[in-house]
Structures are given as C-alpha cells and as structure tokens.
ZADO-1210 file (C-alpha; in nm, 4 decimals, padded with zeros to 6 digits):
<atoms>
<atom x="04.5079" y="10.7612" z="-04.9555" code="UNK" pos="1"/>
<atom x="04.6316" y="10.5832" z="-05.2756" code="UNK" pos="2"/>
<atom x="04.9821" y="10.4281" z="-05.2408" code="UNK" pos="3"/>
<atom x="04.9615" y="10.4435" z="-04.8531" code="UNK" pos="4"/>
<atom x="05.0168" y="10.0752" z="-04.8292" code="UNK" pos="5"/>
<atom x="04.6865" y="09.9410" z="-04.8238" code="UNK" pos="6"/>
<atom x="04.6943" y="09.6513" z="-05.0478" code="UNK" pos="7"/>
<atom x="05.0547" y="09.5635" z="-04.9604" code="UNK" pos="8"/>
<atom x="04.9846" y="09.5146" z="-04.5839" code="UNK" pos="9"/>
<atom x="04.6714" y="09.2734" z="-04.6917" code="UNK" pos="10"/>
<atom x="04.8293" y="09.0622" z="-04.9179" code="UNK" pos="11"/>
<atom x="05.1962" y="09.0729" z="-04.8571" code="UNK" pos="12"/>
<atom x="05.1774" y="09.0609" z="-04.4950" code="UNK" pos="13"/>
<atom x="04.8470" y="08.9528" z="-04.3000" code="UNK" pos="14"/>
<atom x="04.7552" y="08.7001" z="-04.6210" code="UNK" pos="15"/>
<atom x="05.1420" y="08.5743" z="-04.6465" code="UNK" pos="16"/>
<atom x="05.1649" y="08.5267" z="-04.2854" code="UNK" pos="17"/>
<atom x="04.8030" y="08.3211" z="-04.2335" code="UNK" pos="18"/>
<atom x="04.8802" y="08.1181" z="-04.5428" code="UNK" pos="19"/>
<atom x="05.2199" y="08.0317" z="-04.3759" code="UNK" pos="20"/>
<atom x="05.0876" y="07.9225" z="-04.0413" code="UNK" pos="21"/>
<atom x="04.8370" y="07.7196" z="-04.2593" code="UNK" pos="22"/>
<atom x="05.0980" y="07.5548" z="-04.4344" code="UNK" pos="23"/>
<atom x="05.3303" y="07.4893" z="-04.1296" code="UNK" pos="24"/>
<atom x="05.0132" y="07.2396" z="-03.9863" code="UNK" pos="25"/>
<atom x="05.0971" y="07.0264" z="-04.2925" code="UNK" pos="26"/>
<atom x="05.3052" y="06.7284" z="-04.2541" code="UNK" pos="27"/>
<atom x="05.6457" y="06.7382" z="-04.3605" code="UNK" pos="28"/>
<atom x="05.6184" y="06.5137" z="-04.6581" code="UNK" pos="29"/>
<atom x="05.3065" y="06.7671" z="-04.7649" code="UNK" pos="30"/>
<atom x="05.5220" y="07.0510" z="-04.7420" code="UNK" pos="31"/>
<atom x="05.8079" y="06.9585" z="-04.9455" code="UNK" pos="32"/>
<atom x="05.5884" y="06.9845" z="-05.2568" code="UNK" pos="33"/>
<atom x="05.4917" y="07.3370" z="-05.1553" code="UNK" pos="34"/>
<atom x="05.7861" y="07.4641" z="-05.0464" code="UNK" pos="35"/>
<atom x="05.8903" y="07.6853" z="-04.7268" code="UNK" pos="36"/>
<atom x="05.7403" y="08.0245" z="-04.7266" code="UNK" pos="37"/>
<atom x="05.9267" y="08.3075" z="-04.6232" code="UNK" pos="38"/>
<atom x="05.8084" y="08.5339" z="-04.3173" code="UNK" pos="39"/>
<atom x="05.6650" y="08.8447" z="-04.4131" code="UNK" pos="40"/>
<atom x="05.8436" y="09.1535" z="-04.3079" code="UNK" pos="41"/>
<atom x="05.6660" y="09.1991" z="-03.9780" code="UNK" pos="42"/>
<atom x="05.7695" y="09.1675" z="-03.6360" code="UNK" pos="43"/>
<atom x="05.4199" y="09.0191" z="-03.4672" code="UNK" pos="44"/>
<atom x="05.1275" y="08.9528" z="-03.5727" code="UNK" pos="45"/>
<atom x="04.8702" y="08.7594" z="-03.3026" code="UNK" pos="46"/>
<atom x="04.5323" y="08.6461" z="-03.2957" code="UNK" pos="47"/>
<atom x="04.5355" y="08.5731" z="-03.7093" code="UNK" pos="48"/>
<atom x="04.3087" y="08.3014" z="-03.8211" code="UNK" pos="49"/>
<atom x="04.3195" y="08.0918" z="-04.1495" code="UNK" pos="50"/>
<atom x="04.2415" y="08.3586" z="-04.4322" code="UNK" pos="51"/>
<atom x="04.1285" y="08.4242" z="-04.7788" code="UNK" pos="52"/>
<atom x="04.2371" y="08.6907" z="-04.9991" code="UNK" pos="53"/>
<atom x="03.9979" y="08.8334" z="-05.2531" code="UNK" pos="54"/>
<atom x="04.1345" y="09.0348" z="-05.5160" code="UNK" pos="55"/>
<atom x="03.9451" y="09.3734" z="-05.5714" code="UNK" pos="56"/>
<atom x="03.8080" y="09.3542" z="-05.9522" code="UNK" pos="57"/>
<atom x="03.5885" y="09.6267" z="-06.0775" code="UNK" pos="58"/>
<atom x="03.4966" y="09.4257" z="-06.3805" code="UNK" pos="59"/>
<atom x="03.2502" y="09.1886" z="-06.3231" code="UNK" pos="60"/>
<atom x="02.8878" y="09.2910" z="-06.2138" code="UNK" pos="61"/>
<atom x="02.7039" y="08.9521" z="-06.2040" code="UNK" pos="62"/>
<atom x="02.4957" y="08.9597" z="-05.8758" code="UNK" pos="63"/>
<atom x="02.5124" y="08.6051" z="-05.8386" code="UNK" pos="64"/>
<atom x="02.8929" y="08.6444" z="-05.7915" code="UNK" pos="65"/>
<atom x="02.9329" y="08.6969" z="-05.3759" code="UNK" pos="66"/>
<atom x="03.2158" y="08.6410" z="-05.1651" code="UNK" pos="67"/>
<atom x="03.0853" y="08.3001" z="-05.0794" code="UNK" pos="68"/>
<atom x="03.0853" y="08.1901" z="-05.3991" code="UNK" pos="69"/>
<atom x="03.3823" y="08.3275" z="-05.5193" code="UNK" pos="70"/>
<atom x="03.6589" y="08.2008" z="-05.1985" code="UNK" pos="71"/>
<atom x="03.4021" y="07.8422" z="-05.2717" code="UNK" pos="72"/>
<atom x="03.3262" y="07.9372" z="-04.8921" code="UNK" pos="73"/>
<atom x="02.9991" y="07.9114" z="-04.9723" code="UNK" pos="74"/>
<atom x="03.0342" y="07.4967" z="-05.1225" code="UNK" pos="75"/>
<atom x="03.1169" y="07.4397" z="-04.7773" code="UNK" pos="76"/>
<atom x="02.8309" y="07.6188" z="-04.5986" code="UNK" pos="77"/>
<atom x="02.5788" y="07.4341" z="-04.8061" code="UNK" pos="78"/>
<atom x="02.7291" y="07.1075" z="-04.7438" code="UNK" pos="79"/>
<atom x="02.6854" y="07.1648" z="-04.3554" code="UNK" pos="80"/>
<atom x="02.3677" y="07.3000" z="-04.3410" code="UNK" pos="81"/>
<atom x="02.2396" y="06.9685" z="-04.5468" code="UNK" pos="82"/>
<atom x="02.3897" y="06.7281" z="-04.3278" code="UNK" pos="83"/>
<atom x="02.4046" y="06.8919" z="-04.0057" code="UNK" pos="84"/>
<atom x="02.1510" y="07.1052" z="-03.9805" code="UNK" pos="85"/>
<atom x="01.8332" y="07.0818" z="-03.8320" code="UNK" pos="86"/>
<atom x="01.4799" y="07.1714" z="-04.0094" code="UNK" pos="87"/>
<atom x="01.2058" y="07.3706" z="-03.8315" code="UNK" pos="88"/>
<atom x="00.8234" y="07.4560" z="-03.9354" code="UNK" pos="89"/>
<atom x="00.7894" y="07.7985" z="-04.0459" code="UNK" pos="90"/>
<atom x="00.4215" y="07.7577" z="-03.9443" code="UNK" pos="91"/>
<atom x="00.5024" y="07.6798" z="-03.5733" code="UNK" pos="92"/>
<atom x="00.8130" y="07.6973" z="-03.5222" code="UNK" pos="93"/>
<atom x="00.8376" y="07.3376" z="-03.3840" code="UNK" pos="94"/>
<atom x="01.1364" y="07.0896" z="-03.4890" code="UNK" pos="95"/>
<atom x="01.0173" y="06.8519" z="-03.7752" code="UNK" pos="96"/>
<atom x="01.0904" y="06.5078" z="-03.7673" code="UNK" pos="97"/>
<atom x="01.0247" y="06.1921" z="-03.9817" code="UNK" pos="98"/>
<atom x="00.9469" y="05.8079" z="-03.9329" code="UNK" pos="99"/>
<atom x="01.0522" y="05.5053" z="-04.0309" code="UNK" pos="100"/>
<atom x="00.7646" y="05.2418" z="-04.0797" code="UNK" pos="101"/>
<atom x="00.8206" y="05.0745" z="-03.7878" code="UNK" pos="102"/>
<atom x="00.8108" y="05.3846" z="-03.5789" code="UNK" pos="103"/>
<atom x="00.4765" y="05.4986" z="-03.7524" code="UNK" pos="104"/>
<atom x="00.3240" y="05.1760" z="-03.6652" code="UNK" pos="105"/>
<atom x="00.4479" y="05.1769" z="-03.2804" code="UNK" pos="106"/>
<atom x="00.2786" y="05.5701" z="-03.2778" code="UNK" pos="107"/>
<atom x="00.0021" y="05.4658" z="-03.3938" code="UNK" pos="108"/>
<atom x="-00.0442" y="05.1706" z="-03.1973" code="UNK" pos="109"/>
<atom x="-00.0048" y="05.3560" z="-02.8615" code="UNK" pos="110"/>
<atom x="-00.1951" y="05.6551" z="-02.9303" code="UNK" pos="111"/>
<atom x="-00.4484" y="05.4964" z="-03.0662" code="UNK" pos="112"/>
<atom x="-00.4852" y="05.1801" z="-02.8648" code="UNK" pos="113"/>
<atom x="-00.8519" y="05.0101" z="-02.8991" code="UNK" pos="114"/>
<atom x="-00.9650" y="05.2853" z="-03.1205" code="UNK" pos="115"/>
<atom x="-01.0968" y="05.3044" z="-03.4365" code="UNK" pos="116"/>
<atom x="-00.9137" y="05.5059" z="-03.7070" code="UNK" pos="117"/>
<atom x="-00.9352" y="05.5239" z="-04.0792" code="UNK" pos="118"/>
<atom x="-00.5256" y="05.5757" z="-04.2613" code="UNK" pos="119"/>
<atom x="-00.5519" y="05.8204" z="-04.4993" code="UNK" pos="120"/>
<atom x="-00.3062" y="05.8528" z="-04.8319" code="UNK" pos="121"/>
<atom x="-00.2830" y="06.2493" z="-04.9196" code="UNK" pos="122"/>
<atom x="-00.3285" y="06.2904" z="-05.2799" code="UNK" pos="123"/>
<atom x="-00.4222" y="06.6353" z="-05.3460" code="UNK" pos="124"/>
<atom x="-00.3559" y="06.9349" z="-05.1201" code="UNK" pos="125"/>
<atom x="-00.4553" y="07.2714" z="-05.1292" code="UNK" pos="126"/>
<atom x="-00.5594" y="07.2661" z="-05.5017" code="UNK" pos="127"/>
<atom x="-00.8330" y="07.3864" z="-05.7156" code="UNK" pos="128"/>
<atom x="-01.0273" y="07.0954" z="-05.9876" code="UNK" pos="129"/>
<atom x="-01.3073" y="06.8753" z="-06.0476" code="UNK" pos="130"/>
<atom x="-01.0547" y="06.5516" z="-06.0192" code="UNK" pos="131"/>
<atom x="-01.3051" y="06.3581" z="-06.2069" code="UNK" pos="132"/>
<atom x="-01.0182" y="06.1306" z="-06.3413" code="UNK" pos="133"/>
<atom x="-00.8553" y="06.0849" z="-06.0298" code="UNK" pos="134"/>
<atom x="-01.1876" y="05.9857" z="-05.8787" code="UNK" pos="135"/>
<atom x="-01.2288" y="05.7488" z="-06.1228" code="UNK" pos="136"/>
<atom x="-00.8311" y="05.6058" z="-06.1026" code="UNK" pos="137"/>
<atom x="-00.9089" y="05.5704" z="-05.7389" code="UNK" pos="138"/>
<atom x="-01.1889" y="05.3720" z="-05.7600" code="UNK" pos="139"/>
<atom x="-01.0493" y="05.1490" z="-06.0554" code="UNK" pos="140"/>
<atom x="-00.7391" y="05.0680" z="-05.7821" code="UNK" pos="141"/>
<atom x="-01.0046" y="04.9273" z="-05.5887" code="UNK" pos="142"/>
<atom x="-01.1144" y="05.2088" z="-05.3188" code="UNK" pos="143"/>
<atom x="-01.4612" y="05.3085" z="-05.2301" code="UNK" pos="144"/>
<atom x="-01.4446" y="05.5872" z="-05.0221" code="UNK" pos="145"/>
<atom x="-01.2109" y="05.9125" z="-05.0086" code="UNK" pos="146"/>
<atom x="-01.2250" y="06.2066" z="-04.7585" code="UNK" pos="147"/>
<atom x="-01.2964" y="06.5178" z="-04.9394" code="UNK" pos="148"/>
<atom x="-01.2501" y="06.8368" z="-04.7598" code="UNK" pos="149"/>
<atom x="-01.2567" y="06.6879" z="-04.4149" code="UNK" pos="150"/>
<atom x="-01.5712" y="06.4730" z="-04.5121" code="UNK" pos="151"/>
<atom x="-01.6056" y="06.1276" z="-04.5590" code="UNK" pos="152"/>
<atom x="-01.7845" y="06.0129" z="-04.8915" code="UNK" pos="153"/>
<atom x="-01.8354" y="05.6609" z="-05.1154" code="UNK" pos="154"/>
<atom x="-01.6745" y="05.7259" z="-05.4855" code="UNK" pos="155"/>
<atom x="-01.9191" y="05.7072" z="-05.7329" code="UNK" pos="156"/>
<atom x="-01.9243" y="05.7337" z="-06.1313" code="UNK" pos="157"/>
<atom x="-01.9162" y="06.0529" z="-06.2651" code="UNK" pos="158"/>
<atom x="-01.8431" y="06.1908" z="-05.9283" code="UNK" pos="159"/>
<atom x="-01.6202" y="06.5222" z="-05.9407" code="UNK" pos="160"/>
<atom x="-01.5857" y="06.8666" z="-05.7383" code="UNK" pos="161"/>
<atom x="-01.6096" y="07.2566" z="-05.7901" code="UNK" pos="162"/>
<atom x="-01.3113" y="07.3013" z="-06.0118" code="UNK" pos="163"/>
<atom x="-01.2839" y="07.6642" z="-05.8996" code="UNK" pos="164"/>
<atom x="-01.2460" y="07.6289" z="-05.5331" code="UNK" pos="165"/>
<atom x="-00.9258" y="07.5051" z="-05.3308" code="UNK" pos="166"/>
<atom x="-00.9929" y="07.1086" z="-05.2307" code="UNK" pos="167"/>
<atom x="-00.8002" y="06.8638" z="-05.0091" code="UNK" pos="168"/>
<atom x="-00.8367" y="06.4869" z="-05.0997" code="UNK" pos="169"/>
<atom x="-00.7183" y="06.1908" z="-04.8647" code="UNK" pos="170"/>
<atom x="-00.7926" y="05.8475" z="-05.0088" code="UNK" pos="171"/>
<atom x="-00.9666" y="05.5863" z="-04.7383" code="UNK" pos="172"/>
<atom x="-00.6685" y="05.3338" z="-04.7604" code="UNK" pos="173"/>
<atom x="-00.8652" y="05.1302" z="-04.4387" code="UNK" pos="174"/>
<atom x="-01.0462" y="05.1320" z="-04.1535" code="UNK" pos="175"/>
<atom x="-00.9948" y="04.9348" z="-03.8826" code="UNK" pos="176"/>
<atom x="-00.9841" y="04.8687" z="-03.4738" code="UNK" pos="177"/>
<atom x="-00.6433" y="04.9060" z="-03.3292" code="UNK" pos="178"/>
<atom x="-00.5087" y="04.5922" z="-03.1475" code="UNK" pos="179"/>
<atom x="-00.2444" y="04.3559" z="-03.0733" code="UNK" pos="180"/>
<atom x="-00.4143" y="04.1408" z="-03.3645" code="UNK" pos="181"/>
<atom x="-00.4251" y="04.3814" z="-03.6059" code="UNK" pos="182"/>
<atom x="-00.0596" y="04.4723" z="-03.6180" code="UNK" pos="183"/>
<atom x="00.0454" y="04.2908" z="-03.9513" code="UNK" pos="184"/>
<atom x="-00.2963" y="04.4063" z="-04.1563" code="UNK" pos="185"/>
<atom x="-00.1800" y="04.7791" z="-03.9946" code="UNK" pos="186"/>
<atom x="00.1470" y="04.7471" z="-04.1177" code="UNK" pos="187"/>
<atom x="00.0098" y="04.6856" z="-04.4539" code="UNK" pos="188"/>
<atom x="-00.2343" y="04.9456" z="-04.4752" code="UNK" pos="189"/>
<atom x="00.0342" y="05.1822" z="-04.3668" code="UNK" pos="190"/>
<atom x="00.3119" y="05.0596" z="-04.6807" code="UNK" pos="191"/>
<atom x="00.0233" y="05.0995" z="-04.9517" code="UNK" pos="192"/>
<atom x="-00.0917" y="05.4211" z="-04.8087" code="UNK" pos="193"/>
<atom x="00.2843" y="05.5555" z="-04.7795" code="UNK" pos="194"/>
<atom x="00.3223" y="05.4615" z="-05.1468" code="UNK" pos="195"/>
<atom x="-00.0230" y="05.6345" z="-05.2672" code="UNK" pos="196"/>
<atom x="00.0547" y="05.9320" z="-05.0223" code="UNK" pos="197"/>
<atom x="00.4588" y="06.0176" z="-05.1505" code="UNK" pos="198"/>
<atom x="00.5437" y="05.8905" z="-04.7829" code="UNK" pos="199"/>
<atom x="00.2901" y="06.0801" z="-04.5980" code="UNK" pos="200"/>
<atom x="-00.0303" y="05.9497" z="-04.3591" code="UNK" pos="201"/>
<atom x="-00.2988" y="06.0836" z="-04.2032" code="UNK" pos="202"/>
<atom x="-00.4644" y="05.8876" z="-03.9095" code="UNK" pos="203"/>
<atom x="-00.8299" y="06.0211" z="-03.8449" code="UNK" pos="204"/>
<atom x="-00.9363" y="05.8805" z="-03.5358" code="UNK" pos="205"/>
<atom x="-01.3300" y="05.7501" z="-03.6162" code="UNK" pos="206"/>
<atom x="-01.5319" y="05.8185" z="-03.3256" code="UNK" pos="207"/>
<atom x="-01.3437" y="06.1940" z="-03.1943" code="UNK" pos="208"/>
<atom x="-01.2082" y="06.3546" z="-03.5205" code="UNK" pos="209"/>
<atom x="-00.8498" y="06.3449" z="-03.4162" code="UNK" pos="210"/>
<atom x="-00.6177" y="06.3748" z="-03.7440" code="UNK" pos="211"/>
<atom x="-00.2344" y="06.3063" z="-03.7176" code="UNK" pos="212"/>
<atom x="00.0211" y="06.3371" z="-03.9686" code="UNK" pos="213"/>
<atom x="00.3237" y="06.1313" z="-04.0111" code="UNK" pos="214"/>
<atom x="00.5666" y="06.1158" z="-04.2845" code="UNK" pos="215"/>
<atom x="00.8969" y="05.9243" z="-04.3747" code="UNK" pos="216"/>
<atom x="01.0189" y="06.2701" z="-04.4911" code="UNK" pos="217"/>
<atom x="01.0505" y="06.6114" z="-04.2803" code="UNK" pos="218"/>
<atom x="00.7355" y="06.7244" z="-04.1672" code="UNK" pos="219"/>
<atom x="00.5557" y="06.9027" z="-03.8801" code="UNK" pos="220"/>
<atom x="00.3511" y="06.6916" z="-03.6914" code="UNK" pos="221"/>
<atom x="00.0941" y="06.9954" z="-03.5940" code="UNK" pos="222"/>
<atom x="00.0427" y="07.1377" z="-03.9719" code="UNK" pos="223"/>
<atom x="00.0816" y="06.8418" z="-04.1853" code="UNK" pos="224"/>
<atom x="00.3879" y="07.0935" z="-04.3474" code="UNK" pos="225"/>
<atom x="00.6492" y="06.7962" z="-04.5037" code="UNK" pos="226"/>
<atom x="00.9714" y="06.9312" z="-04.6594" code="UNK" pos="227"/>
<atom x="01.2449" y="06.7209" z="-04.8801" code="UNK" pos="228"/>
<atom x="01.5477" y="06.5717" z="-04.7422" code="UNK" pos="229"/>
<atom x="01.7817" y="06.8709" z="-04.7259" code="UNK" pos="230"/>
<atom x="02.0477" y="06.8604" z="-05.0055" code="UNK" pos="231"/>
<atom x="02.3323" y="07.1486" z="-05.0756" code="UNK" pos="232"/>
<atom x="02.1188" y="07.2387" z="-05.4104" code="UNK" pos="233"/>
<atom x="01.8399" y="07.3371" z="-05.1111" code="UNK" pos="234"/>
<atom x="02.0153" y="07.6177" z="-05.0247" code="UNK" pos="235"/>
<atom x="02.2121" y="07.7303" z="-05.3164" code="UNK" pos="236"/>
<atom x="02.0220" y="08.0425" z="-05.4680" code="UNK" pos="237"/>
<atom x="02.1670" y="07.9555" z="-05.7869" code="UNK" pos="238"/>
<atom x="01.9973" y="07.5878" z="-05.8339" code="UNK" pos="239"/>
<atom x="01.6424" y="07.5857" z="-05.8942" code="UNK" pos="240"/>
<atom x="01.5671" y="07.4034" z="-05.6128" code="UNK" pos="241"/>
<atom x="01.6967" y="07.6487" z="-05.3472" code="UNK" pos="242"/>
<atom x="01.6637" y="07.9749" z="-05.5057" code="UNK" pos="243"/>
<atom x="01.3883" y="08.1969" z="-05.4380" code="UNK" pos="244"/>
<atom x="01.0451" y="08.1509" z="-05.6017" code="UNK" pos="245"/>
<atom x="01.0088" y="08.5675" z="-05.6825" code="UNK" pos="246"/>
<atom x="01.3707" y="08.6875" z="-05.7242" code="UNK" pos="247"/>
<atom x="01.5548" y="08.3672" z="-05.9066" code="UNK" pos="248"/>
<atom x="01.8129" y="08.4003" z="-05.6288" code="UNK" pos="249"/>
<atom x="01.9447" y="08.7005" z="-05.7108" code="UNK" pos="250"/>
<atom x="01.7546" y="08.9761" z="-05.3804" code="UNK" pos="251"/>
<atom x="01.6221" y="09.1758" z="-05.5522" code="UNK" pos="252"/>
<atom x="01.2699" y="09.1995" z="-05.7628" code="UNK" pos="253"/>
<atom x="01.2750" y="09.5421" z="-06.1148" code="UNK" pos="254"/>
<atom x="00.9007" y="09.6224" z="-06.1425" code="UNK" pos="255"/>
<atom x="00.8288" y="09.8882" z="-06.3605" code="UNK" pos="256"/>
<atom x="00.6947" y="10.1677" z="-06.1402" code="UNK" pos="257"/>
<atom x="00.3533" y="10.3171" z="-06.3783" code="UNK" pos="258"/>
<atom x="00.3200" y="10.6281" z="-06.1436" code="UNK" pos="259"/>
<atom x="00.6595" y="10.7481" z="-06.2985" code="UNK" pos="260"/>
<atom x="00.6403" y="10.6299" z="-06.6292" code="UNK" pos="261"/>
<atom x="00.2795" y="10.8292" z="-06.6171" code="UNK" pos="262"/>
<atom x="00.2948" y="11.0474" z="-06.3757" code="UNK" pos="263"/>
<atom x="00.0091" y="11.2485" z="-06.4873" code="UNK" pos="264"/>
<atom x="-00.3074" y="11.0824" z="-06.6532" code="UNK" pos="265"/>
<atom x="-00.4857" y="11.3823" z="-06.7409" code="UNK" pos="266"/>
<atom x="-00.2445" y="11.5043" z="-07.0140" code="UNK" pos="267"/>
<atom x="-00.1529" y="11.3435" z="-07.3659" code="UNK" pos="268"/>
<atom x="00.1275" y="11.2474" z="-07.5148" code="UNK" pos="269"/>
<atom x="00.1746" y="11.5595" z="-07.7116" code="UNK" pos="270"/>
<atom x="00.2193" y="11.7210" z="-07.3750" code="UNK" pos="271"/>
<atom x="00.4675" y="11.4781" z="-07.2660" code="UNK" pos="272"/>
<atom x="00.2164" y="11.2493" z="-07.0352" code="UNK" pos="273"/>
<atom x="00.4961" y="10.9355" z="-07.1023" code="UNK" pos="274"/>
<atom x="00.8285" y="11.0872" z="-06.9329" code="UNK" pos="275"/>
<atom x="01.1022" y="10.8288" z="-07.0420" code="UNK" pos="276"/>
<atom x="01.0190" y="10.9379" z="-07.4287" code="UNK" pos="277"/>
<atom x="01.1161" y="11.2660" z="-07.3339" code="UNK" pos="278"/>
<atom x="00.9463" y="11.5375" z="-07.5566" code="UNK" pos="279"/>
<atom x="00.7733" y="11.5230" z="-07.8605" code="UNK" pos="280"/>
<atom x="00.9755" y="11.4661" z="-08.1947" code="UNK" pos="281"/>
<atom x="00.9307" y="11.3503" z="-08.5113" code="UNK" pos="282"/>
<atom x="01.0443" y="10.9655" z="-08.5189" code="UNK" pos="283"/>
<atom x="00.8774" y="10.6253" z="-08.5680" code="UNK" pos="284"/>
<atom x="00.8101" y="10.5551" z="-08.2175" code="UNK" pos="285"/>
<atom x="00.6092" y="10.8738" z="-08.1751" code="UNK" pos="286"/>
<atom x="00.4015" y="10.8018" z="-08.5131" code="UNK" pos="287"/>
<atom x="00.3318" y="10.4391" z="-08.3846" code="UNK" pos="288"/>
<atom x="00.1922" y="10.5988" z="-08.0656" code="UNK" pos="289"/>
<atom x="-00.0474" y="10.8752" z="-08.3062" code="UNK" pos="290"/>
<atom x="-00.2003" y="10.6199" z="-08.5102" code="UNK" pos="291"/>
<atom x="-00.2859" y="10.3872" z="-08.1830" code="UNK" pos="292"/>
<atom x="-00.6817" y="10.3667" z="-08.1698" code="UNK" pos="293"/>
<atom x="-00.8002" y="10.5819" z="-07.9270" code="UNK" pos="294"/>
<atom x="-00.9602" y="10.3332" z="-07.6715" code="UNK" pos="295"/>
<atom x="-00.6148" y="10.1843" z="-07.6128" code="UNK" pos="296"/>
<atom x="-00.4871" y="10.2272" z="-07.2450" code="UNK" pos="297"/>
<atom x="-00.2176" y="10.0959" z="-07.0704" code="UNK" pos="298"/>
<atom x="-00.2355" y="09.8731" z="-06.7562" code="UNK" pos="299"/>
<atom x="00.0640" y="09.7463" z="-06.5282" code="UNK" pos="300"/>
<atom x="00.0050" y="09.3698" z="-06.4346" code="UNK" pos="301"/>
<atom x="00.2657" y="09.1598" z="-06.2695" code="UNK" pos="302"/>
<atom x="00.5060" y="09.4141" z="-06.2995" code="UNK" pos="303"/>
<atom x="00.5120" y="09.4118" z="-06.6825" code="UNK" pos="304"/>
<atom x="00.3075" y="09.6794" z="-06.8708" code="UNK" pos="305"/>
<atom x="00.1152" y="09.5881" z="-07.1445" code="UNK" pos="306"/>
<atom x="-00.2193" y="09.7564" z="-07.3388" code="UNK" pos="307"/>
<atom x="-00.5229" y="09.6404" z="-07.3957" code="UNK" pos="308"/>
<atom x="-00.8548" y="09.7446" z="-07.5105" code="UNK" pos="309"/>
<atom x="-01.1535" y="09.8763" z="-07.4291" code="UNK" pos="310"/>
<atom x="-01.4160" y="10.0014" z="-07.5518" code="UNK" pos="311"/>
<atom x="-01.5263" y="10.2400" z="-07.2808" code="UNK" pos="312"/>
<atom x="-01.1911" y="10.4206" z="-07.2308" code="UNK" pos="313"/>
<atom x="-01.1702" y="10.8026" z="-07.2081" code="UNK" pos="314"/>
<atom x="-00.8269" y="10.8486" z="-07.1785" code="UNK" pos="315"/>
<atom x="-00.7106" y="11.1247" z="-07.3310" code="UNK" pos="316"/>
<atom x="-00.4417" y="10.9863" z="-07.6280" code="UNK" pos="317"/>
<atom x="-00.4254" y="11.2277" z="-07.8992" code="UNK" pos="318"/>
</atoms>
C-alpha cells in the first residue's frame, strides 16, 4: 500500500548498497574523487549484483523509450552483438561465413580441380525489368555473354527481358579449365568479378550444373543469402538500418480496421452506416458526405482508407 516503504527500500537501501560495493572495486585514487558512501541502514544484504535504478515517471509515453535505452544498457548490448556475435541464415539455419580472396581461390581450386567452370558476377537478383541498359553497359565493358535466369546467352543489341516478371542476372566474367597453370588468370577473374558482383561469386561448374556462392561479406553458402558486416546501427530499432521494415522499430503496426468503421454495408449514412461520426447532425462534415456523387465507395488498401470511383457502384449513399 502507498507509504509502506516501497520506494525507500529500492533506492535507499538495495540501490545504495550495490552502488557502494561498485564503488569499493575502484582504486583508491578513483575513489577519493567520489567520496566514501555510507552503508545503508541494513544489517545483510547477499547475493546483490551491480544495479540500476530507474526512476518511475508517468510522463513520457514515447514507445521508443525502453529500459534499455534509458539505463544506455542497451549501447552496450548492440556493441556485443556486432563484434561478438555470430550470424546465421534464416533460410537454413546454417552459420554464414565469408572469404578472403585467397581463400576463394584455394576453394575453388580444390573443388573444382580439372574442371571447367564459368565465375559469375551477380548483378541483379530477384528483380523485375527489361535491363536493356544494363545489357548494353555490360557489353560496352567488354562481355559477351551473361546468364539470365539460370541460362547461358551471348549479349546482343537491343537485347532486353519481360519487364514484368522477377529475373536473376549473373554476368560471364570467364570461363576457363581449373589447373595449377591457371592460378594467376583465376585470381584475376575472381578480383574483377568481386568488384562487378559487390563482393559476391558464383562458380557454375560447365559440364554438371553445380553453382557455388562465395562472398567476402556474410553469406550462406547453400542460398546465396549475403548479409552486411554487423554494426551496432544493425540492431538498434531506432536507426534505419536495424529497425524493422513494417513497424519503424517501434512493435507494433495501427491499421484502420473497415469492418468497424462500417460495420454494416447495407445501410446509409443517414442511418448511421459510418459509426465513429456518431449520429446524424447538421455540420460541415455531414454536408460534405450528402453532396458526394453517388458512385463513390470507400476501399481500405494498405491499411489507409481512401475512395475512389466507379462507375458501377450500388452502394447505398444517400
């Protein structure tokens, strides 16, 4: 109950007494520009960790205002997560990894030993175009063939795709036999195709099909999938760049549910069809909505309502 002691047992004793262990870790020469702290009135207190006190304020209502971010708890999270932790595929589940040039070109040169492969550069993936212009960049650089949708085809003028379907373009960076004399041509395929592909590869083995990703940045050998280096802006759901795409960072997603607002689409506004204007009365709202055409009807799309017309309509404004 209020005045039992609540607040004065948090902060006066369990707080007082974890800040002054904390304090009595520092050296001496620390502590004589803090001063001693005096011992709360308690006689034992065991098991106490390092604490934080949060003050309880009723005031503020900004959701992206947490505990983390508040005690700067969270600062520290972020930091560890970018440097220590460890990325995984959400595809397969599988630990990503990444390569440094010389690495890609040992892979390559033991998996693929006497082989013939072709190194792909990645430039479009999972798009929808025609990518005449990039066809015809491509083949001004000096490249004749590209791999369109897992096919293999010559660039020629004029040459572009279904701009309404999803595409995936590799550009045919070389072709060649893998061998013990081919290391230093390999090696520069693999730079120019690492530069053309934002530091991702595909080797497509000639003869069997076989495709293999590698990257210099995250990425999931299995899927292709490549992530950015992890930074503490990654997972901050304040920054732009770690926030999520649909809520802005914030958990939670307002649509405006239509099957309230209009719960009934058989009766008109004069019988109250729009709840949240309430009944009837005689205001400029309510003669906006009379002199509406009568093929105007409302539709919900991406959670924002809007009307439009058509010519067809029946609904029953009046």
């Amino acid at each position: 109950m209020s005045g039992s002691g609540k607040s004065s047992l948090a902060f006066d004793t369990i707080y007082a007494e974890g800040q002054r262990r904390f304090m009595e870790t520092l050296s001496s020469y620390a502590r004589q520009f803090i001063g001693e702290m005096e011992r709360p009135d308690v006689d034992q207190i065991t098991g106490l960790s390092p604490v934080i006190s949060i003050e309880q304020k009723t005031t503020g209502r900004n959701p992206r205002s947490t505990v983390g971010t508040v005690t700067e708890v969270y600062d520290f999270l972020r930091l560890l997560f970018a440097r220590a932790g460890e990325a995984y595929s959400y595809a397969t589940g599988k630990k990503m990894v990444k390569y440094t040039e010389e690495q890609i070109v040992e892979n390559i040169t033991e998996r693929f030993s006497g082989q013939k492969i072709a190194l792909l550069a990645p430039v479009v993936r999972s798009r929808k175009g025609h990518y005449r212009e990039l066809f015809e960049q491509i083949r001004k650089q000096g490249y004749t063939r590209v791999r369109v949708d897992a096919e293999l085809l010559e660039i020629t003028p004029g040459m572009q795709l279904d701009r309404y379907k999803i595409h995936d373009i590799e550009i045919v960076v070389d072709r060649l036999k893998v061998g013990d004399d081919r290391n230093e041509r390999l090696a520069e395929s693999l730079n120019m195709a690492l530069k053309l592909g934002d530091g991702l590869i595909q080797i497509l083995e000639l003869e069997g099909g076989e495709l293999v990703n590698f990257s210099k940045n995250l990425m999931c050998q299995d899927t292709g999938l490549s992530y950015d280096e992890p930074s503490p802006n990654t997972f901050s759901f304040n920054s732009p760049y770690g926030m999520c795409p649909n809520c802005k960072g914030l958990g939670e997603i307002h649509e405006v549910d239509m099957a309230r607002v209009i719960p009934d689409n058989s009766k008109s506004i004069n019988e109250v069809a729009i709840v949240p204007l309430g009944e009837v009365r005689e205001n400029m709202l309510f003669k906006q909505l009379a002199h509406w055409p009568k093929n105007t009807i409302f539709v919900q799309h991406a959670g924002q309502g809007f009307a439009r017309n058509r010519a067809a309509c029946h609904s029953p404004w009046r």
